[in-house]
N, C-alpha and C positions, 0 to 999 in steps of 0.2 A: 428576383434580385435580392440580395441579401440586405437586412436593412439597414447593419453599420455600415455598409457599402453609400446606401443612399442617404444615411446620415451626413457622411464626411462628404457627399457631393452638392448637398446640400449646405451644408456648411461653409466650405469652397466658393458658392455661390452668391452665400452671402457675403460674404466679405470682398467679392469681387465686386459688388452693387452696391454692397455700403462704402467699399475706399474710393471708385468712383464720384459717391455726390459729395464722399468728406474731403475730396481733393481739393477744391476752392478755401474751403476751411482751413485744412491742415497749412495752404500756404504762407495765409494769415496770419496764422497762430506762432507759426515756424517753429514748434516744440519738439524737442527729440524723443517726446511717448510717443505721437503721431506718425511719426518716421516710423518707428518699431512698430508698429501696428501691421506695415509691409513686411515682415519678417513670421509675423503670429503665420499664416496659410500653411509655410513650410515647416513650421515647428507641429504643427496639429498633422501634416500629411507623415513626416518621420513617427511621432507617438503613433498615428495609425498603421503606419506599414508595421512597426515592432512588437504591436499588439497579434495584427493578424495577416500579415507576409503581404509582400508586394502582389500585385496583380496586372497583368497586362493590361486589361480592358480602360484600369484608373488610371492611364501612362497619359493621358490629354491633361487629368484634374493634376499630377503630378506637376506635368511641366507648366499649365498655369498657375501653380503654389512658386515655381520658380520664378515665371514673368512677373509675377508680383514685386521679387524682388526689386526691381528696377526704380518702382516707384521709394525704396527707401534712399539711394543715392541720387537722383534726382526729383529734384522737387518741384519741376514746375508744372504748374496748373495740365495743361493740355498732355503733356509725358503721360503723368499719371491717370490720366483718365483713358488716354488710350491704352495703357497697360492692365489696364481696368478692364474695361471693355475686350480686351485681348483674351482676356483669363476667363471673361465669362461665355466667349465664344468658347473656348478651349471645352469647356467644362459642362455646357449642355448638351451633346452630340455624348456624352460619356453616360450617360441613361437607355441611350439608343444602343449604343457600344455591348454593352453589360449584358442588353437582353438578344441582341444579334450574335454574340460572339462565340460559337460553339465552344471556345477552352474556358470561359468564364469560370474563375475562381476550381480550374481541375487542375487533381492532382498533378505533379509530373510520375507519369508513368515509368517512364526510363531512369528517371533516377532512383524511383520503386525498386526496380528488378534490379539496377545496379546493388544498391543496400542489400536485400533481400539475399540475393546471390554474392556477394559478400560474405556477408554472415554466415549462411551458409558452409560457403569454402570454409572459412575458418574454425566451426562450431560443429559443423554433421559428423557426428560421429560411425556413421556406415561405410566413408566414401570408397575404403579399400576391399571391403568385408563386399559389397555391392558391385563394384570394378566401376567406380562413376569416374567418367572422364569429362573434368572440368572446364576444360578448353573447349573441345568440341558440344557441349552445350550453350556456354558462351556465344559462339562464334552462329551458333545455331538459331539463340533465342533474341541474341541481343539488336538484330536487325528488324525483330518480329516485333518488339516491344515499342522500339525507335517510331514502328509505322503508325503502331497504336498509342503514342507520344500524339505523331503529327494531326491524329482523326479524332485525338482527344475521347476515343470511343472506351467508352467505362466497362460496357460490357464484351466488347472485343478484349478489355486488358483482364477480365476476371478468366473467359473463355483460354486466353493465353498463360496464364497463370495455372490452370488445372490441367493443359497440355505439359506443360513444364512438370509439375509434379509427380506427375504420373511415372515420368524416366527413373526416378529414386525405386518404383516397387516398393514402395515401405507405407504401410498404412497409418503411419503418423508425419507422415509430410502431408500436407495440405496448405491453400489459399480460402480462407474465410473473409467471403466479401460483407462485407455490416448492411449495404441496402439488397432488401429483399428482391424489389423491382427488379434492379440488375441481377440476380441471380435467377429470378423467373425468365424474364426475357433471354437471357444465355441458355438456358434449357431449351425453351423455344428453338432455338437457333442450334445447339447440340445435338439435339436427340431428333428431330425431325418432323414427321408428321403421324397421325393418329388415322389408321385405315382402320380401327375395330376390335384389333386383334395383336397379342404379342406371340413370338415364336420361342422354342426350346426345342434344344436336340436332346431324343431320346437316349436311355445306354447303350442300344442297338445302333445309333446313329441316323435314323431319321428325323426328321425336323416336321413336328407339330404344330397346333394353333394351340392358344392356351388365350385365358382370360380375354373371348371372345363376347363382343357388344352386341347385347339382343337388337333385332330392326336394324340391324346395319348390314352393309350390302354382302358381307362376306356370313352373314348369317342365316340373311333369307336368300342365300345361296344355296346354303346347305350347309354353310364350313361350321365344326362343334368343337368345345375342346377335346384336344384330341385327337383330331383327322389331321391325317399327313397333308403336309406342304412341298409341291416337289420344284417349283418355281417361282421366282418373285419379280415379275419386272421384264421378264425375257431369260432372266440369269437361272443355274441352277441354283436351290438353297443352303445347300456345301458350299459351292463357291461363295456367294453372295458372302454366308457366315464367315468363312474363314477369311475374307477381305476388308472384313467391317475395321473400323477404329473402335477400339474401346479405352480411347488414353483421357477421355473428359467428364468420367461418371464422376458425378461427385453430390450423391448422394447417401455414399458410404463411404468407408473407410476404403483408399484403394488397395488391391488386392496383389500384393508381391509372389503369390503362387500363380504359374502359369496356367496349372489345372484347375484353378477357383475360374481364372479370366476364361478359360474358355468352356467350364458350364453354361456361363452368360452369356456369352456373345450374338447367341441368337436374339435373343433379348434384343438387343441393340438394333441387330438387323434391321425389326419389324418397324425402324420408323423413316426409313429409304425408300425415297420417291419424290414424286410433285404432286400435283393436284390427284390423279388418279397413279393405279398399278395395277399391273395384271398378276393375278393371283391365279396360280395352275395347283391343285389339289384332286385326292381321292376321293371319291364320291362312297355313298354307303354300298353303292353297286359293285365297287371297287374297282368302275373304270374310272378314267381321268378327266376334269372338268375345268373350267377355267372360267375368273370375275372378276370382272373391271371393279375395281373399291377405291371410292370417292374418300376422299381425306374429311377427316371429321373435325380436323383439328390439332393444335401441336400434341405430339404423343407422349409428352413427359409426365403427366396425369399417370396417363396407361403402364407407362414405363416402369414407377416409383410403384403402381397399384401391382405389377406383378409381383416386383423384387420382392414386395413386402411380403407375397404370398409365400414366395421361395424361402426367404433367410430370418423372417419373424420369429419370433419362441411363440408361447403360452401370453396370452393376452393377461397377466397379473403383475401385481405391484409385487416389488422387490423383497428377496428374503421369504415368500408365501409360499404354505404348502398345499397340496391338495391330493384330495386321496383318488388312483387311481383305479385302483383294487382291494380286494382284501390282501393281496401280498404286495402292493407298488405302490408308491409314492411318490408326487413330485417334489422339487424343492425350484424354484423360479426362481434365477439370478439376473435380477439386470444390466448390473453393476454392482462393482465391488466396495459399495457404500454401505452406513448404517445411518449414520445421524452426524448435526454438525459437530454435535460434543467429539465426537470419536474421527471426524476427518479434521479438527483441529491438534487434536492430543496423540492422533496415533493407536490412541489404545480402545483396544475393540471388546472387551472381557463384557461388557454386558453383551453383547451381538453373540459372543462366545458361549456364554451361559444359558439364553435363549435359543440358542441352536440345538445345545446338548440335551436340554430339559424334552426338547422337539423329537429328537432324537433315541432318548431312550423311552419316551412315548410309545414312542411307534416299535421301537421292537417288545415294549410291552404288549403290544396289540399283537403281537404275532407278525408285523410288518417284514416281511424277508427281502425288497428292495427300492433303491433310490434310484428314479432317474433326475439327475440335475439336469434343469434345463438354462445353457447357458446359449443360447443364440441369440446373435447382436448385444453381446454384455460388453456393453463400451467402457472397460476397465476401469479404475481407480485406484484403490490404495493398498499396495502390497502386504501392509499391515492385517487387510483384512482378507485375504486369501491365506496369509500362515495359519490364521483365527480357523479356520472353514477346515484347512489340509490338516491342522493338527489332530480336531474330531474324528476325522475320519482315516487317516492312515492307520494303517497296523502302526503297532507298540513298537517305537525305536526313535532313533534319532536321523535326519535326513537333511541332504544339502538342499537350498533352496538357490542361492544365485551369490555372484560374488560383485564386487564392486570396482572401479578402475582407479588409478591412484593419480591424485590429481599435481601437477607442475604449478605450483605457485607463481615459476621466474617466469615461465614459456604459459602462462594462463590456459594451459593443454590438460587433458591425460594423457600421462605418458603412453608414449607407444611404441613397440617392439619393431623396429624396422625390418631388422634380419628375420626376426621369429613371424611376423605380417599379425602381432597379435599384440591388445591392450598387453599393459601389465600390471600383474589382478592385484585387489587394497583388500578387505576385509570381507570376509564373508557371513553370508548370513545363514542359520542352520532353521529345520522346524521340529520337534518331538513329537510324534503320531502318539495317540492320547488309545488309538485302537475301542473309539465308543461304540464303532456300528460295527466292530468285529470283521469277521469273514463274509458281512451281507452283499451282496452284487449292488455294483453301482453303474449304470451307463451313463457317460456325460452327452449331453446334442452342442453340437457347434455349427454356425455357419461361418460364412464367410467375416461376418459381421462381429464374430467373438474375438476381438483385440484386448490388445494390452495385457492388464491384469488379470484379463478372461483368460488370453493365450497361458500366461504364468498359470493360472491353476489348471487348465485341461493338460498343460505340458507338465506339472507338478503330478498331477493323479494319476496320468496313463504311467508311471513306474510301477503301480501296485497292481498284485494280480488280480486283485477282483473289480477293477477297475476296466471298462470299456468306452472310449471314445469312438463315437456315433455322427454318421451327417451326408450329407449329399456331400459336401465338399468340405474338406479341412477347413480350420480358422484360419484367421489372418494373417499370423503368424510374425507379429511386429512387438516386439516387447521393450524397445530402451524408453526410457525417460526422455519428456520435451521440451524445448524453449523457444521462444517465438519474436518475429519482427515485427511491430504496427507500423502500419502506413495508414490517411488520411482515412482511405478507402477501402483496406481490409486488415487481414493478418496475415501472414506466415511463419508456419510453426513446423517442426522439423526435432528427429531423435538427435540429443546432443549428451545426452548422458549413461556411457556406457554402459550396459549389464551384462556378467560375462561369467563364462563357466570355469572351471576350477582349474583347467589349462590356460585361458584368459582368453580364447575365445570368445564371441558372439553368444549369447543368452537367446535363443528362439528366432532370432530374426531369420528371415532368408536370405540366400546370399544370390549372389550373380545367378547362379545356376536356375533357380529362382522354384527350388523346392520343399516342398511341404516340411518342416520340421518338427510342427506336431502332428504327426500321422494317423490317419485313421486306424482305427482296428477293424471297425467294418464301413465301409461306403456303402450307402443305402444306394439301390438302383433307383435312377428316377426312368421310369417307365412308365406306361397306358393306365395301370392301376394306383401309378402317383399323382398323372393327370385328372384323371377323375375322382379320385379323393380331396383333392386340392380345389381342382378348379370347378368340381361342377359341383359338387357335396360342400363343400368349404369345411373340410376334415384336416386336423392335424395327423397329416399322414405322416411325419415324421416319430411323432408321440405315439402311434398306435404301432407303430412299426417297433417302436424302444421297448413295448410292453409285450407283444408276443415275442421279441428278443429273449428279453430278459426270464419272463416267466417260464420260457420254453428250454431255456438254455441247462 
């Protein structure tokens, strides 16, 4: 119970049991302070409500701050004591109330998603670029929300919330819920259950075991990373995969490329069942075997421990380099940060200068290539991408993105109805400073490279010596965001256009819902990705970027 709650019920109560014995008194006296003393309950319950909002559960102390009144128009003796007595009944069953009452002091939900969705409508700047049809999500959500209003369920509304978001495709629409608790528990309830083991389809289209649990049943079975899974449950593992949900990850940025989502989706699969599943799989015999696997537990652990395997960079702090050859280089981006000075000001020229000094180091050394590793670089400050693109571009001048031009009367950007395109405000350019020359650079992206990651892998891949690299493209979400608070979390959503020099869309995806910063090569994830990964614990990604590039 909250304790200004039990404060003012307290408070309530006293004055219920003191105007009670002061009733004989006050008649006495017959003073008009005393009178107004029956008026104090309901001035103290308004200060209270305006401080911290009405609440159902206080609706007894409320209306006994009201019966009080009574005793200030009548005055005699036995009135006021029973209005007394009245108000202190009202008012003790409100302690019981508070801790019974499952809506105690919750949000309203629905009026959440009303605001929310609102805002929205009026502020997303994608809705046409995307084909979002705002009615029919409306009509979709707003019954969902209504129910998780009536169950008062916190974690039913976060869960509903990441469903909804997911329909945008934009990796900068999200619901951030502020208590942890409920976001673990929704996991629990999202992802499923924990049999041992997560699943991945190969390039060939088999479906494997990967980041399999020693002593667990599907291991002293025999299942490795690795060995094919041809059943799960009774189902085949095609089917099973291509029927999963995957609209409620939201452990990363979600994924507006169709072919990022269905990398994953086996992923997801692997936490579908009850207490047990029957797991049909290849034996090393290479006949077929089958096991019963006992749930170990919610699988959301397992889940987040694969992805990480999948979509992680280079385990280093940001801006570091490290040498991977005598001819290869890394450079580790984790974002497009330097320090506070430089994300206050804009101005990035030390970050610039330590780059470069970095830079002609290394080709001092004889250094003939850079791989940037930018997987999961949860973007930042476009200031410091021009920093980064201007070193390293060949010698010239280059568009970077242009701007939309904002309706002061209509608090809009304008927008081209006929043309179905912003219409473009200023643009901004970069000058390639051409320090590392004609040297080979390969970028890595996962799924996880958003925002200002996306700006620079889609900035770079114009140059020839430039190679974008990855199991699957980035994220492919580049406008600027602003956001709604509720009690209970956030929602934040692209509201500020960036767009190309037709005034098109800057990077995002659109309805279609494909890759715009394209691979130059897609690494196969195959048997030799598996076991690099999961059984070696190798950045098969990185060793694959360096016999690329050196062989190249």
């Amino acid at each position: 119970m909250i304790k200004s709650d039990l404060y003012l019920i307290l408070t309530e109560l006293a004055f219920s049991i003191g105007l009670y014995f002061l009733a004989d008194y006050a008649y006495k006296v017959k003073s008009t302070k005393w009178k107004l003393l029956y008026i104090v309950p309901l001035i103290v319950c308004i200060i209270f409500i305006a401080f911290t909002g009405e609440e159902i559960a206080l609706l007894s102390v409320y209306i006994a701050a009201i019966v009080l009144l009574i005793g200030f128009s009548k005055e005699e003796v036995k009135t006021r004591r029973l209005v007394s007595a009245i108000a202190a009944l009202l008012i003790i069953p409100s302690i019981l109330v508070c801790h019974l009452y499952k809506g105690y002091r919750m949000p309203n939900y629905l009026e959440d998603f009303k605001e929310g969705f609102d805002t929205m409508k009026e502020h997303y700047c994608l809705a046409e670029h995307k084909g979002i049809d705002w009615d029919v999500l409306y009509e979709e959500y707003e019954p969902q929300f209504k129910e998780i209003q009536k169950k008062h369920d916190a974690v039913g509304n976060y869960i509903l919330w990441t469903k909804f978001c997911y329909n945008f495709h934009d990796g900068h629409v999200a619901y951030i819920v502020k208590d942890e608790a409920v976001m673990d528990k929704a996991d629990e309830i999202m992802y499923g259950n924990d049999y041992g083991l997560s699943l991945m389809t190969l390039s060939d289209g088999r479906t494997v075991a990967v980041n399999v649990e020693k002593d667990s049943d599907v291991y002293n079975a025999g299942i490795r990373n690795g060995t094919v899974i041809t059943s799960w449950d009774g189902r085949k593992t095609e089917e099973l995969i291509n029927d999963i949900e995957i609209d409620f990850y939201n452990k990363m940025p979600y994924n507006p490329v169709k072919e990022n989502d269905d990398f994953y989706r086996a992923v997801f699969a692997a936490g579908t069942g009850d207490d047990s599943v029957a797991i049909t799989y290849i034996g090393g015999d290479g006949a077929e075997r089958s096991v019963s696997a006992g749930k170990l537990g919610a699988y959301a652990e397992r889940l987040e421990g694969t992805m990480g395997i999948l979509t992680d960079g280079r385990k280093a702090d940001n801006l570091t380099w490290h040498e991977l050859s005598d001819d290869t280089c890394i450079l580790r981006l984790t974002q497009m940060m330097y320090d506070t000075s430089s994300s206050d000001t804009g101005n990035f020229s030390a970050m610039k200068e330590e780059v470069r000094e970095n830079l002609l180091a290394l080709k001092e050394k004889g250094v003939k290539n850079i791989i940037i590793d930018l997987r999961n670089n949860d973007g930042g400050d476009p200031n410091f991408v021009i920093a980064i693109a201007e070193l390293l571009a060949p010698e010239g001048e280059y568009e970077y993105a242009y701007s939309g031009v904002w309706d002061e009367k209509e608090k809009e950007f304008k927008y081209d109805e006929a043309a179905g395109k912003y219409v473009v405000g200023t643009g901004v350019t970069y000058k390639g400073e051409g320090v590392w020359g004609n040297g080979r650079i390969v970028i890595l992206v996962s799924t996880g490279t958003i925002s200002a990651g996306d700006h620079f892998a889609y900035m770079m891949s114009a140059h020839d010596n430039v190679t974008i690299m990855g199991f699957t493209a980035s994220n492919c979400s580049g406008q600027a965001v602003r956001g709604v608070t509720f009690e209970d979390g956030a929602l934040q959503f692209s509201s500020v256009p960036t767009l190309n020099a037709d005034g098109s869309i800057y990077i995002d995806a659109d309805a279609s819902r494909q890759a715009t910063v394209p691979l130059d090569v897609k690494v196969p994830f195959d048997e030799k990705a598996v076991t690099a990964m999961f059984e070696n614990g190798e950045d098969y990604l990185m060793e694959y970027a360096k016999e690329y590039i050196e062989g190249k």
